[in-house]
DOGU-266959 format. One record per residue (C-alpha): residue number from 1; x, y, z. Coordinates in steps of 0.001 Angstrom, whole numbers. Example, Ala and Ser with C-alpha at 12.3 -4.5 7.8 and 13.67 -1.06 7.14 Angstrom:
2
<seq->1; x->12300; y->-4500; z->7800>
<seq->2; x->13670; y->-1060; z->7140>
END
This chain:
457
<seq->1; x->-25343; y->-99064; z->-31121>
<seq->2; x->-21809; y->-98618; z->-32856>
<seq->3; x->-18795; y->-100171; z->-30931>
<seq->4; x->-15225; y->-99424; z->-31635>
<seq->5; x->-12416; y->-101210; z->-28905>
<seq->6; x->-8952; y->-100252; z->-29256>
<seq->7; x->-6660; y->-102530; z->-30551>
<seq->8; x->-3976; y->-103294; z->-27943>
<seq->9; x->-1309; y->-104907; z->-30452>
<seq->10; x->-527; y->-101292; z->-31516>
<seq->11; x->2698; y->-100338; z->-29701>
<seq->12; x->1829; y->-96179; z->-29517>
<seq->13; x->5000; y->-95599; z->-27645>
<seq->14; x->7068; y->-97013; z->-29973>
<seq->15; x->5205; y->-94740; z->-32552>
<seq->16; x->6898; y->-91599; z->-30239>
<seq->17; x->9920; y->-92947; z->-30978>
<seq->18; x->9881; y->-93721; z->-34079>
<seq->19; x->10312; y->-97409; z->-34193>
<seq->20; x->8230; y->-100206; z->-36165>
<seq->21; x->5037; y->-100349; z->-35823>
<seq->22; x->3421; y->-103563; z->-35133>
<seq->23; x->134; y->-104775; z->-36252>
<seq->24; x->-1834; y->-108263; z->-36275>
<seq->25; x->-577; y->-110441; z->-39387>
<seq->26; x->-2772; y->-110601; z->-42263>
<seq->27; x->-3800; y->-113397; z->-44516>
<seq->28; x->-4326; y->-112557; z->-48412>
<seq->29; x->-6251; y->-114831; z->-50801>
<seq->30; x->-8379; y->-114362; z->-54083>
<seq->31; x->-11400; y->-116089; z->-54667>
<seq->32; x->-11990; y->-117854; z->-57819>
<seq->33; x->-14204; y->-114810; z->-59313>
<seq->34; x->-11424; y->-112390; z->-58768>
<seq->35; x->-12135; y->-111029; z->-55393>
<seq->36; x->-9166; y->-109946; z->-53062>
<seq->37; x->-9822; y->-110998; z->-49442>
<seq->38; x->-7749; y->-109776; z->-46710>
<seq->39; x->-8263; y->-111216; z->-43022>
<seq->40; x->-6446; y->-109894; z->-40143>
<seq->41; x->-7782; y->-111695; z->-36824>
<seq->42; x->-7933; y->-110395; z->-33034>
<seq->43; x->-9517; y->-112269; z->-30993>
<seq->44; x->-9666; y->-110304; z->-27965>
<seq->45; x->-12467; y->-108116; z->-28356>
<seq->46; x->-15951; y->-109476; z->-29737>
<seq->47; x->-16370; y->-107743; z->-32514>
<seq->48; x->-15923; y->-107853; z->-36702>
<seq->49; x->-15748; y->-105095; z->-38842>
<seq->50; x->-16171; y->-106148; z->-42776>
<seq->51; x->-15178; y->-103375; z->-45350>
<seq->52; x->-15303; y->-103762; z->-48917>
<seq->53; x->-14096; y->-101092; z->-51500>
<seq->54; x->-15426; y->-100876; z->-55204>
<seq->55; x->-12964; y->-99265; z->-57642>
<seq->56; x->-14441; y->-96183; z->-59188>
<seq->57; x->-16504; y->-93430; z->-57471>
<seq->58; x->-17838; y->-90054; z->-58247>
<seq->59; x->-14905; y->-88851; z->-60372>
<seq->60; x->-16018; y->-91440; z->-62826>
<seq->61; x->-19735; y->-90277; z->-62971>
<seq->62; x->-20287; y->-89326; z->-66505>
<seq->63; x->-20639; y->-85691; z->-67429>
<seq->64; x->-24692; y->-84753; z->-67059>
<seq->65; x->-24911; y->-87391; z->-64373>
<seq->66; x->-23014; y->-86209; z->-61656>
<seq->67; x->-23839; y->-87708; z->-58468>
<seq->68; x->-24629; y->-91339; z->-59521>
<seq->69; x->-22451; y->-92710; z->-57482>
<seq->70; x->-23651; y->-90906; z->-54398>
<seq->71; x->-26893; y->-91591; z->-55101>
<seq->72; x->-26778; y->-95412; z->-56115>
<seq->73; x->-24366; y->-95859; z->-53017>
<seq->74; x->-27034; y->-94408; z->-50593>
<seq->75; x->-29828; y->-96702; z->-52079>
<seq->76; x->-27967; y->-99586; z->-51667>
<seq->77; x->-28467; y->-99798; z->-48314>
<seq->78; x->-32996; y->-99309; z->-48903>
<seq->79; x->-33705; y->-103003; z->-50245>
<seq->80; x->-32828; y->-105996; z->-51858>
<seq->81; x->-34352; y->-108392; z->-53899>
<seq->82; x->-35072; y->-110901; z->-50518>
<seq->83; x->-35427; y->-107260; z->-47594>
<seq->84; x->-37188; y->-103713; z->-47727>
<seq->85; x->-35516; y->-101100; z->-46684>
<seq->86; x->-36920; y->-101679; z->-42953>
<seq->87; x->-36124; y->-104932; z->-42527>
<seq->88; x->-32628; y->-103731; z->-43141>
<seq->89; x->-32402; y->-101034; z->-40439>
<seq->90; x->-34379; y->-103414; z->-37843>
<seq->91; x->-31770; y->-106276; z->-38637>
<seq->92; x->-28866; y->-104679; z->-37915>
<seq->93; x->-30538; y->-102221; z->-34972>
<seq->94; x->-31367; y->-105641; z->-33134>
<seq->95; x->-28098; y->-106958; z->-33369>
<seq->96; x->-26899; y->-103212; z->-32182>
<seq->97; x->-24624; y->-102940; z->-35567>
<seq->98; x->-24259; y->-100875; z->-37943>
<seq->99; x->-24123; y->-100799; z->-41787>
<seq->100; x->-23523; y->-98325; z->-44297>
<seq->101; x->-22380; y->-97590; z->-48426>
<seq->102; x->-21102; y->-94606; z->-49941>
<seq->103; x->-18973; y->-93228; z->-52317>
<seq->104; x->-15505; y->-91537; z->-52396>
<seq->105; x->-13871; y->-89777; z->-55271>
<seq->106; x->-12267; y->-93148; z->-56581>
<seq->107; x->-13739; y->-96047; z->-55000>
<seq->108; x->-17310; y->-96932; z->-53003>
<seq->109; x->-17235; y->-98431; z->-49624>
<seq->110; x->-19390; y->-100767; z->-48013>
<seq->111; x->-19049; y->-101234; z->-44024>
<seq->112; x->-20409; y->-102874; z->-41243>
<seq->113; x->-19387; y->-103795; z->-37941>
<seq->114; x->-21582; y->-106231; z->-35619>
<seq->115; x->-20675; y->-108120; z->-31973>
<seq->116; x->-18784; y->-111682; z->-32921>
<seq->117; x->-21802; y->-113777; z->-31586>
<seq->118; x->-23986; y->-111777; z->-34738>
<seq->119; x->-21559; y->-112260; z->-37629>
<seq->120; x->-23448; y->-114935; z->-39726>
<seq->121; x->-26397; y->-112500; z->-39632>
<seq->122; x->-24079; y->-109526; z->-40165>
<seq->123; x->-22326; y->-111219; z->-42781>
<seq->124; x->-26024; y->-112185; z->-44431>
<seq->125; x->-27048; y->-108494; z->-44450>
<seq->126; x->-23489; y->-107088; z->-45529>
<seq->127; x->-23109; y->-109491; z->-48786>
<seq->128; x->-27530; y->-109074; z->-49574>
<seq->129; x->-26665; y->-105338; z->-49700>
<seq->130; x->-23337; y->-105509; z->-51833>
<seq->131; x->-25049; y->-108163; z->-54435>
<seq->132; x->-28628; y->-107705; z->-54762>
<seq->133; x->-29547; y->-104259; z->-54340>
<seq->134; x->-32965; y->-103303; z->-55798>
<seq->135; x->-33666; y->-99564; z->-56096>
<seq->136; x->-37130; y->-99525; z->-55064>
<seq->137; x->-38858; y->-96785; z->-57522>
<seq->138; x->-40157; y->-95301; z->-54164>
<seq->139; x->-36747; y->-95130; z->-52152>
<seq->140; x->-35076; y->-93464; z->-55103>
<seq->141; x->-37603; y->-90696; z->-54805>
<seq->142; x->-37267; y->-90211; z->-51644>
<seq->143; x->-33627; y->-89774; z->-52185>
<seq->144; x->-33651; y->-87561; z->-54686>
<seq->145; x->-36189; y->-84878; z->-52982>
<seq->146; x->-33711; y->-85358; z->-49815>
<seq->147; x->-30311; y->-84974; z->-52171>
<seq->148; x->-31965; y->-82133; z->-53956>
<seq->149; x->-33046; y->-80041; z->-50399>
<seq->150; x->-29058; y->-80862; z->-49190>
<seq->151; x->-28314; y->-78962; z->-52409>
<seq->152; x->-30354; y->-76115; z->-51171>
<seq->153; x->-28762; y->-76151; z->-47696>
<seq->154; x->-25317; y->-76173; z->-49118>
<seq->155; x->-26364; y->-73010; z->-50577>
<seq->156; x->-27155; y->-70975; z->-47289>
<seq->157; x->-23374; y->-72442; z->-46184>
<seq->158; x->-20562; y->-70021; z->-47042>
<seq->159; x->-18001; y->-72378; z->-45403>
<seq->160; x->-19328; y->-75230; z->-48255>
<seq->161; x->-19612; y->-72434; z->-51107>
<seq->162; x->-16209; y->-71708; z->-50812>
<seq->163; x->-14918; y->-75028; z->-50700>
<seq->164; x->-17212; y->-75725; z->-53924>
<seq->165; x->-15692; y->-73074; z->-55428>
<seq->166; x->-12595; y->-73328; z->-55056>
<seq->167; x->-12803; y->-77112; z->-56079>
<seq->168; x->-14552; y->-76336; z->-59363>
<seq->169; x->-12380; y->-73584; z->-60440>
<seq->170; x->-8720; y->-75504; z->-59597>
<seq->171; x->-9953; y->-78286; z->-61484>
<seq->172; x->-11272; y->-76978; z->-64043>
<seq->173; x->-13086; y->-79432; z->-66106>
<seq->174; x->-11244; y->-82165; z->-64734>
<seq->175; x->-13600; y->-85390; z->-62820>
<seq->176; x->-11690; y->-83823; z->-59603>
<seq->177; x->-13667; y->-80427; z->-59660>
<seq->178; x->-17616; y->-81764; z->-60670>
<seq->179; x->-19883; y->-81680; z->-57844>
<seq->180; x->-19840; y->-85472; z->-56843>
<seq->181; x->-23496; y->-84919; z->-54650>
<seq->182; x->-24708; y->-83675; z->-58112>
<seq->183; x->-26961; y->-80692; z->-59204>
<seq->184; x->-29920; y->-80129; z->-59091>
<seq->185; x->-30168; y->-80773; z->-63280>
<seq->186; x->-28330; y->-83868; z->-62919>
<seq->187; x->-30486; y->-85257; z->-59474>
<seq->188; x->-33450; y->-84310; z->-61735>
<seq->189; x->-32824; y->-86508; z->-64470>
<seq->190; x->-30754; y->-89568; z->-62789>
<seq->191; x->-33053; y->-92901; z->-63085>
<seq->192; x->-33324; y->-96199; z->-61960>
<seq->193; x->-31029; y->-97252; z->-65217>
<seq->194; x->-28609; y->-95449; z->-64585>
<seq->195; x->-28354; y->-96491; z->-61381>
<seq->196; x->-28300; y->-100095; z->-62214>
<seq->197; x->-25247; y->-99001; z->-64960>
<seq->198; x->-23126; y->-97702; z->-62409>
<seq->199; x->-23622; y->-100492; z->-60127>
<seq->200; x->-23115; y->-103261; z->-62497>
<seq->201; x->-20083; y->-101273; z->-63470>
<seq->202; x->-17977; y->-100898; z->-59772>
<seq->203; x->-19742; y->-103590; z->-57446>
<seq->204; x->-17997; y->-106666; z->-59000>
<seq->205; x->-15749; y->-108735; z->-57437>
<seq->206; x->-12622; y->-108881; z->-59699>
<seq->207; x->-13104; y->-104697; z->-59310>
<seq->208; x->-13395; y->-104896; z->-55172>
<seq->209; x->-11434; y->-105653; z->-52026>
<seq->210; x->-12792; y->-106860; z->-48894>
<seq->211; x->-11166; y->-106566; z->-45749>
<seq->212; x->-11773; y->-108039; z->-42275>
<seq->213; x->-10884; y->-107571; z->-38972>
<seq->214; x->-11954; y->-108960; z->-35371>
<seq->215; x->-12698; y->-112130; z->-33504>
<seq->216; x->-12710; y->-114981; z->-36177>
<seq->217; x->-10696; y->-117701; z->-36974>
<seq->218; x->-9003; y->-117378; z->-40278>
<seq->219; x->-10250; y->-120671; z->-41762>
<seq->220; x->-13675; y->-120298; z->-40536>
<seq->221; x->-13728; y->-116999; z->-42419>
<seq->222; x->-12898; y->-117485; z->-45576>
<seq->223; x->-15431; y->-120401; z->-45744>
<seq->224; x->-17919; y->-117874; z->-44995>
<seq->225; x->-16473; y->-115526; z->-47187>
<seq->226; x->-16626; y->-117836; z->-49840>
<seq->227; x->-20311; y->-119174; z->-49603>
<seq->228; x->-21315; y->-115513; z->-49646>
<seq->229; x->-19462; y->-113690; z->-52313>
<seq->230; x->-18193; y->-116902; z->-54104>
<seq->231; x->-20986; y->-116812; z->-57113>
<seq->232; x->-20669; y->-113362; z->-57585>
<seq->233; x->-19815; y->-112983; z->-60824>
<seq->234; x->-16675; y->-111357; z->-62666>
<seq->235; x->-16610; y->-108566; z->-64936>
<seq->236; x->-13647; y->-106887; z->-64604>
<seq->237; x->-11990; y->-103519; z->-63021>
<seq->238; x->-12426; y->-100616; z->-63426>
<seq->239; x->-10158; y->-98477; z->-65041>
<seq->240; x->-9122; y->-95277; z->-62667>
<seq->241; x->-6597; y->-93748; z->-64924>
<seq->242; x->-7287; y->-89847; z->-65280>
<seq->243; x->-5237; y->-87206; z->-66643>
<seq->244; x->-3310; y->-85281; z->-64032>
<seq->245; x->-5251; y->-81893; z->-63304>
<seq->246; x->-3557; y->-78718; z->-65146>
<seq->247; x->-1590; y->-76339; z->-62529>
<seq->248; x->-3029; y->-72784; z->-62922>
<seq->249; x->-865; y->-70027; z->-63627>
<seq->250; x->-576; y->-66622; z->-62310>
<seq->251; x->-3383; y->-65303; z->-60028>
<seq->252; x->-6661; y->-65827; z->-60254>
<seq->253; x->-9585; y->-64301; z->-57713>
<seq->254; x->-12737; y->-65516; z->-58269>
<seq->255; x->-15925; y->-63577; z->-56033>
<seq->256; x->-18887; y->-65446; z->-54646>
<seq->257; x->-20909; y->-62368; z->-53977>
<seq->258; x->-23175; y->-63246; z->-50591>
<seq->259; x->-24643; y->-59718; z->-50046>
<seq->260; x->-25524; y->-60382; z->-46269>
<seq->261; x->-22541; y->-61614; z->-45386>
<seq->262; x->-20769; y->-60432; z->-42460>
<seq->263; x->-17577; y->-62647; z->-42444>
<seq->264; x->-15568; y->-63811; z->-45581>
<seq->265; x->-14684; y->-67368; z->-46493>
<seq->266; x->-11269; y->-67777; z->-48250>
<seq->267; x->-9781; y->-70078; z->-49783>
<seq->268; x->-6248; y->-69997; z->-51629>
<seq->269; x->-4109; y->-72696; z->-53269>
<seq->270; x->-3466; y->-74772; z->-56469>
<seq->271; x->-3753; y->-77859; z->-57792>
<seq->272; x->-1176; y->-80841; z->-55731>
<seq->273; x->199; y->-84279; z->-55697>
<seq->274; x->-687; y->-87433; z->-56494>
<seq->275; x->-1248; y->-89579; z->-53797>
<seq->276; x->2259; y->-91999; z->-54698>
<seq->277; x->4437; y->-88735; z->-55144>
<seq->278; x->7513; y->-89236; z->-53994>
<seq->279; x->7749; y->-86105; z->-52505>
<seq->280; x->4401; y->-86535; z->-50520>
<seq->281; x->5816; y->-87502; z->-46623>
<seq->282; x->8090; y->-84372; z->-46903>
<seq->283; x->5227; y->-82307; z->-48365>
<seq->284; x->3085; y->-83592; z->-45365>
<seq->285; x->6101; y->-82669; z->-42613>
<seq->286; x->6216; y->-79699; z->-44206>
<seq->287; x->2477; y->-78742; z->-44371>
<seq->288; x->2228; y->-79841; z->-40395>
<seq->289; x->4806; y->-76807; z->-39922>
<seq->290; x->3136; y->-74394; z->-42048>
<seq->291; x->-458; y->-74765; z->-41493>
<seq->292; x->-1762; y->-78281; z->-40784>
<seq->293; x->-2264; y->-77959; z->-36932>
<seq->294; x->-3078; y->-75651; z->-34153>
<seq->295; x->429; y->-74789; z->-33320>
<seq->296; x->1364; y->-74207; z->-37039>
<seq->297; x->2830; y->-71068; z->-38376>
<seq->298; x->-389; y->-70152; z->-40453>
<seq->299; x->-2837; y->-70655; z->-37008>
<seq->300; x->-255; y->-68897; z->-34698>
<seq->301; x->31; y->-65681; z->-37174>
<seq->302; x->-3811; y->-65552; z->-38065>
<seq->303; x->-5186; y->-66619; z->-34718>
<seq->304; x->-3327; y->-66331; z->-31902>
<seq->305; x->-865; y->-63040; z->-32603>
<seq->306; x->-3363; y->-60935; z->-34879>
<seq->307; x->-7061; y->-62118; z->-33819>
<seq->308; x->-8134; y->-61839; z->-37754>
<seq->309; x->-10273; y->-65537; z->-37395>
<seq->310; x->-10695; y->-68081; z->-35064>
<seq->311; x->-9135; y->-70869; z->-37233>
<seq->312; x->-6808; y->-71195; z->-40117>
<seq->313; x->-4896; y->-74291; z->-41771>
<seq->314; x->-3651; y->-76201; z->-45001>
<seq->315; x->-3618; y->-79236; z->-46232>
<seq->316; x->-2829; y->-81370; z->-49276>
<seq->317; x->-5366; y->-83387; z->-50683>
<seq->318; x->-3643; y->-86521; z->-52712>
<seq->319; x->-5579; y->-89162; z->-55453>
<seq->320; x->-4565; y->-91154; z->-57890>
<seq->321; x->-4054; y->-88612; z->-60511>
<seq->322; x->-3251; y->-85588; z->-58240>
<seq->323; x->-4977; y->-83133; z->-56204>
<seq->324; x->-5006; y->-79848; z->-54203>
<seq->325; x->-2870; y->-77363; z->-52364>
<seq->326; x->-5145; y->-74873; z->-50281>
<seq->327; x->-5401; y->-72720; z->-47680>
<seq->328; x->-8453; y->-72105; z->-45523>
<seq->329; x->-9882; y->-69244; z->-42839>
<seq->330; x->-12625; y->-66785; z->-42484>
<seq->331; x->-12570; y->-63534; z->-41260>
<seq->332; x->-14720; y->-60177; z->-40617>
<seq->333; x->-15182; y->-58003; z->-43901>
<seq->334; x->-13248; y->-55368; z->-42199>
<seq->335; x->-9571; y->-57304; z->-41982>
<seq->336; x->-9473; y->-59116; z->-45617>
<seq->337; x->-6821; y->-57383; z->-46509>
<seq->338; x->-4926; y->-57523; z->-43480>
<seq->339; x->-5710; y->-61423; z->-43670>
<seq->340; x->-4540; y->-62124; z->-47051>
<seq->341; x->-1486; y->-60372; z->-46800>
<seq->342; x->8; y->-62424; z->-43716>
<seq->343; x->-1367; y->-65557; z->-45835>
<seq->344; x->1298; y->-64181; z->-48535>
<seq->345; x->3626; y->-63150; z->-46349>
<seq->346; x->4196; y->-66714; z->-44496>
<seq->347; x->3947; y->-68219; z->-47787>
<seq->348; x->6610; y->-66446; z->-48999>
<seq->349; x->9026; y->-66874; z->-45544>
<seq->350; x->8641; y->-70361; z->-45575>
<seq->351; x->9277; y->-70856; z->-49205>
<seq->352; x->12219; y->-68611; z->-48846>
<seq->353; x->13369; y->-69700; z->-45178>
<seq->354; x->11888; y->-72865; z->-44710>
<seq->355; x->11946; y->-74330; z->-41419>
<seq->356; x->14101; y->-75168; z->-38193>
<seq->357; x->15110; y->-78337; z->-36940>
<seq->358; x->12939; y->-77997; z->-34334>
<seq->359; x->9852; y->-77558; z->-36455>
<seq->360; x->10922; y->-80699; z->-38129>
<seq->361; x->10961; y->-82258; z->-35280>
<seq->362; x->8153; y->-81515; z->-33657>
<seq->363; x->5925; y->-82085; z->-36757>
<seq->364; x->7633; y->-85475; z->-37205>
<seq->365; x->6370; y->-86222; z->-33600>
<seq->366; x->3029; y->-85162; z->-34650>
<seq->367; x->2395; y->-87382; z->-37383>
<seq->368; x->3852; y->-90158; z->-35946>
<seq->369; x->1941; y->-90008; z->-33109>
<seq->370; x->-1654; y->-89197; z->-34722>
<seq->371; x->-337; y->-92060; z->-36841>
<seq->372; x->-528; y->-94786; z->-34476>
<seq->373; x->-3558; y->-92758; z->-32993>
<seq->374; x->-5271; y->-93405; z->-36408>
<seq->375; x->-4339; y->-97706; z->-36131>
<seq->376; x->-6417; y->-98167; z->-33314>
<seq->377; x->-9831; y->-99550; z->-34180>
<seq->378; x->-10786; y->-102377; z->-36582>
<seq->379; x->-12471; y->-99878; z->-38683>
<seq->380; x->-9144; y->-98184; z->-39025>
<seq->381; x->-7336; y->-100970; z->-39942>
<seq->382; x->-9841; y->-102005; z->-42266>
<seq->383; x->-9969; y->-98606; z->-44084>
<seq->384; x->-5988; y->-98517; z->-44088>
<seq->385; x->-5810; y->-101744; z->-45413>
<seq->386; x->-8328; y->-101029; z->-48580>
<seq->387; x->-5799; y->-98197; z->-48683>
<seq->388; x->-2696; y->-100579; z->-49356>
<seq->389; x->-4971; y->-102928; z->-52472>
<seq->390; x->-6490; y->-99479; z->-54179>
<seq->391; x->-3813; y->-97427; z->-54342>
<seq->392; x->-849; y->-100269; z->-54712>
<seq->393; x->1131; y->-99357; z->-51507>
<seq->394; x->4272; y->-101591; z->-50289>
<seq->395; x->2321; y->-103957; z->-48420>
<seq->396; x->4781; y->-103050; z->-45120>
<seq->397; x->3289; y->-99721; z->-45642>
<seq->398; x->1926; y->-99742; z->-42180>
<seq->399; x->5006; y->-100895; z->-40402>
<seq->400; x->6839; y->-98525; z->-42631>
<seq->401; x->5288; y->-95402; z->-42372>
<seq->402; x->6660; y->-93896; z->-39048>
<seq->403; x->10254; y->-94699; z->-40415>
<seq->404; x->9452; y->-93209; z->-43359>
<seq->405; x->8252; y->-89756; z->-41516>
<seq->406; x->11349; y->-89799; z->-39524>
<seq->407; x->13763; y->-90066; z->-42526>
<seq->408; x->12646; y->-86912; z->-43472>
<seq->409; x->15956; y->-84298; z->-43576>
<seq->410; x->15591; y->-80748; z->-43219>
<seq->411; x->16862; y->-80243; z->-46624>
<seq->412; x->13439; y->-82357; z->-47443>
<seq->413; x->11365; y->-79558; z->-46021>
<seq->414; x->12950; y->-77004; z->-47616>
<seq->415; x->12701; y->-78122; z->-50696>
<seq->416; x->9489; y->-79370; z->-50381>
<seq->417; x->8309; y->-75370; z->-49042>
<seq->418; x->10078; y->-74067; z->-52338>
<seq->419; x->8625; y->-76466; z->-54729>
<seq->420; x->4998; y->-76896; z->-53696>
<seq->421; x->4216; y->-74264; z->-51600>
<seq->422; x->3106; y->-71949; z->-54403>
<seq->423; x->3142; y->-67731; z->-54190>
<seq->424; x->2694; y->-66775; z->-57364>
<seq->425; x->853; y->-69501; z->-58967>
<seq->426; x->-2330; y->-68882; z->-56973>
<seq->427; x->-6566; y->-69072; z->-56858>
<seq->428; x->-8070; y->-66998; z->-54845>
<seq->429; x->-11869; y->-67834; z->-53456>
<seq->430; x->-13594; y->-65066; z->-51467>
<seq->431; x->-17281; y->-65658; z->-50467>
<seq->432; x->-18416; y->-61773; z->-49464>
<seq->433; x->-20521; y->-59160; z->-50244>
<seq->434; x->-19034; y->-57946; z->-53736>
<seq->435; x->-19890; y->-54662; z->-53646>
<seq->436; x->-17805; y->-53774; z->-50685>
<seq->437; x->-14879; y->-56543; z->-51506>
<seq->438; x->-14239; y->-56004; z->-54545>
<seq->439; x->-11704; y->-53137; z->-54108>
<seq->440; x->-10085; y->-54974; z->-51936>
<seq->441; x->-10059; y->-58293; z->-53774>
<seq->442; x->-8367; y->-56755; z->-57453>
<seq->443; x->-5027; y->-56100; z->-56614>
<seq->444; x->-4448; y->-59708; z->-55607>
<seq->445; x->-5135; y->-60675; z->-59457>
<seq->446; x->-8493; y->-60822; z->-62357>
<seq->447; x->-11499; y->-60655; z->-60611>
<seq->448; x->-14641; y->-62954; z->-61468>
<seq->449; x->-17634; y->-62318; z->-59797>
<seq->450; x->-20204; y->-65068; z->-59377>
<seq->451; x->-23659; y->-64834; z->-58414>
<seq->452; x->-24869; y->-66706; z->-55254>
<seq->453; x->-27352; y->-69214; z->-56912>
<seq->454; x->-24447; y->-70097; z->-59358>
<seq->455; x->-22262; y->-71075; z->-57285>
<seq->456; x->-23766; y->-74305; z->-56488>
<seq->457; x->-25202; y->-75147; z->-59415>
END
């Protein structure tokens, strides 16, 4: 059974107020085959959580293998060279842990947590799993058929359709927009070699981070650490460096034609920011005002005043290279129209208008506190601290950030809402029947109409 304690050091209502936050100090080395280790201890609850993040995930699966990563991430975890797939789940069941790889856009993660008393045994399974994986012939079978029938569930999902869509067609052909679960031409044809490439590839140690967190003593740890990991040999990083994704210009609607269905899925947005944009904390304050919460302008227009859906937000999705502006809601058939032009209409009074002062505060008080919120379990810290290595944050990025939300003027927003809160720069994803949406769905821009079984491919 999973166990998360919270982590008392945090000082929440300082968060509120925006003052430091203080976490547990942190000790940094680098083992001699290139691997960053980063120890924070707490002593005080039993537990400790180990994280370790690869550099490289599914926007680096090559074109015609898409979904590599996914797939040699989720067979990590189904034998070694010394334990079957079994003897891996009944380990860590009996010492009521838990342990689990997969893979992100830029980076694969391997976690486990496990009760302090357990950790040489933890620490045994975590490390057999990150460096001697063995793809059993039958496990990656099995995976396949069960990868391959999620492909056909995502297809009876409108909600996941959309999404799809509107990923593949902001992106283009950039890495960003591929299906990183694959298709089914790609699942088809993945095998056991190429596999082993892309894990020879990321899981090396001069390429990965490792983070840990819970009741240890420093010293003791990194002795561990380092008869674990230490002859794990170097081969060098990855290299994550992608071309920023092209902005689209002018409108664009594209159609996923679902003849039964009785509610539409929209999407609307445009490629974003990189993750280390400058402008990204004002973008996010801003965002929180127009559509990233359940008070927010977007959710109290759609929802609350008009009744068109029962949920509607945006968000900003930030990598390395860039990323994504949308919007997101559903609605009946009857009211897309009426939906899309309040959509357009807030988009254009906040760009024009921007915010009050009491907006900006408010949101400000939002993130700070769902900040602190998000700092209270070893697994968060962990995950926030691979978060610091990968993407190169300050390393007082954690102390920092609150400060850093509160510094944020009202000019900030504004600018932020004109810059990056697009109107007429725009993609357009409808999932509906197109036979009775399509009037309403050309005067927003060119229409493309894609069948149902093409939209996931």
């Amino acid at each position: 059974m999973r166990r998360t304690f919270v982590i008392s050091l945090i000082l929440l209502a300082a968060a509120a107020f925006g003052q430091q936050i203080h976490v547990p100090p942190t000790t940094r080395q680098t083992l001699d085959n290139g691997l960053t280790v980063i120890l924070m201890e707490y002593r005080k609850v039993p537990i400790v959580y180990f994280r370790l993040v690869a550099r490289g995930g599914s926007a680096q699966d090559p074109a015609g293998v898409e979904g590599v990563a996914g797939l040699t991430t989720a067979l990590m975890r189904e034998g070694t060279t010394t334990r079957s797939s079994t003897e891996i789940s009944n380990t860590i069941d009996f010492i009521g842990g838990s342990l689990s790889v997969d893979a992100g856009l830029e980076y694969c993660a391997a976690n486990s947590e496990v009760l302090a008393k357990d950790v040489d045994t933890g620490l045994d399974l975590f490390s057999d799993v990150i460096l001697r994986p063995s793809f059993p012939d039958e496990e990656i079978e099995r995976q396949r058929k069960q990868s391959l029938a999620g492909l056909d569930a995502v297809k009876e999902n409108p909600r996941s359709i959309a999404s799809i869509t509107f990923s593949k067609n902001v992106y283009g052909g950039h890495p960003y927009g591929h299906q990183s679960f694959g298709t089914r031409s790609s699942l088809e044809m993945l095998t056991k070699r190429d596999l082993l490439e892309f894990y020879r590839k990321v899981f090396v140690p001069d390429n990965s981070i490792l983070v840990v967190v819970g009741d240890f003593k420093v010293a003791e740890m990194h002795n561990k650490i380092r008869t674990a990991f230490g002859s794990w040999a170097a081969a060098g990083k990855v290299d994550l460096t992608l071309p920023p994704p092209a902005m689209l210009r002018g409108r664009k609607v594209v159609l996923v034609d679902k003849a039964d269905a009785t509610q539409t899925q929209i999407r609307v947005g445009n490629t974003g920011v990189d993750i280390k944009h400058p402008d990204y904390i004002a973008i996010t304050v801003a965002n929180t005002i127009f559509g990233g919460g359940f008070t927010s302008r977007l959710n109290d227009e759609l929802r609350v005043k008009r009744s068109l859906t029962y949920g509607a937000g945006s968000g900003f999705a930030a990598n390395l290279a860039g990323g994504s502006y949308s919007i997101s809601t559903f609605t009946k058939n009857e009211t897309i129209k009426e939906t899309m032009d309040v959509i357009l209409e807030e988009l254009k009074k906040f760009r024009e208008k921007g915010a009050t002062r009491e907006e900006r505060e408010k949101a400000q008080n939002y993130m700070a506190g769902n900040f602190a919120r998000s700092l209270q379990t070893p697994e968060a810290l962990a995950s926030r601290m691979t978060d610091i290595e990968l993407y190169g944050f300050p390393k007082d990025y954690l102390e920092t950030y609150i400060k850093k939300i509160k510094a944020v003027s009202l000019s900030d927003v504004q600018r932020a809402a004109r810059t990056y809160f697009l109107l007429d720069d725009l993609l357009m994803v409808f999932v509906a029947p197109a036979q009775h949406i399509m009037p309403v769905a050309e005067p927003y821009g060119p229409v493309s109409v894609v069948d149902l079984k093409d939209a996931v491919q």
